[in-house]
C-alpha positions in Angstrom: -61.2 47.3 27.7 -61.2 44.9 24.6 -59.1 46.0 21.6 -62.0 44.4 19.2 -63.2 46.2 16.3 -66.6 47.0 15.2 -67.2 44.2 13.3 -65.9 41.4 15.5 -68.6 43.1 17.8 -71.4 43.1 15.3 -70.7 39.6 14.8 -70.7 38.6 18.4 -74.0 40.4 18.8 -75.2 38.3 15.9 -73.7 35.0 17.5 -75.4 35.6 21.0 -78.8 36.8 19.0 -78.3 33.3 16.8 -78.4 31.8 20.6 -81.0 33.6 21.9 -83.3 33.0 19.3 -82.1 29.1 18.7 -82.9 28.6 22.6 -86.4 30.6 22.1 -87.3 28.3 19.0 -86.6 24.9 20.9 -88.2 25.9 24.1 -91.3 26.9 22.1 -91.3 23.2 20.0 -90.8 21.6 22.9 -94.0 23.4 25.0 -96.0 22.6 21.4 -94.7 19.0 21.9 -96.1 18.7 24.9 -99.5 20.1 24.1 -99.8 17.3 21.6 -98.8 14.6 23.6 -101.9 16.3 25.9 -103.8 17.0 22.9 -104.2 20.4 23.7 -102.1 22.1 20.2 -104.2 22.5 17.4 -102.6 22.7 13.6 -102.0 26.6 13.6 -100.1 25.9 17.0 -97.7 23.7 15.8 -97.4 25.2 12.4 -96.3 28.2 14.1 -94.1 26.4 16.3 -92.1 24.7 13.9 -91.9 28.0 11.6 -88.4 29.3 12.4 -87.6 32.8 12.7 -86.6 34.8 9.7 -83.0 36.4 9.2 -85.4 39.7 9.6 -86.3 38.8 12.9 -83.0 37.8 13.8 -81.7 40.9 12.8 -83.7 42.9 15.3 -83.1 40.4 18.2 -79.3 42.0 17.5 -80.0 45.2 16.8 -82.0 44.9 20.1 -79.0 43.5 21.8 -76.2 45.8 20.2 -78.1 48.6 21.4 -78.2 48.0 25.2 -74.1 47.3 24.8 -74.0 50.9 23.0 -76.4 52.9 25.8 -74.3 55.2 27.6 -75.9 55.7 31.0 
């Protein structure tokens, strides 16, 4: 069992939901990418693909996570 405390945990969960949605965010310019190159991505498309996600969102992604970690069964 690892001696770490709550908050080295928190942080982790925040470091691998950083990842998560870092990895997300380029796979979804990238697809956008290639719909322009096809000219298939209209403006709204890659607006929303170069958007990044918001600390809020971020946040839930890691709530999201910690909570799995935490279940009990």
């Amino acid at each position: 069992m690892s001696n770490k405390n709550p908050f080295e945990i928190r942080a982790e969960m925040l470091a691998m939901a950083k990842d998560y949605m870092d990895q997300a965010w380029n796979m979804n310019v990238e697809f956008t990418r290639q719909l322009v190159e096809q000219n298939k991505a209209t403006a709204e498309q890659l607006q929303k693909a170069l958007t990044p996600y918001s600390m809020d969102e971020l946040m839930e992604k890691a709530k999201e996570m910690y909570s799995f970690v935490s279940k009990k069964d």
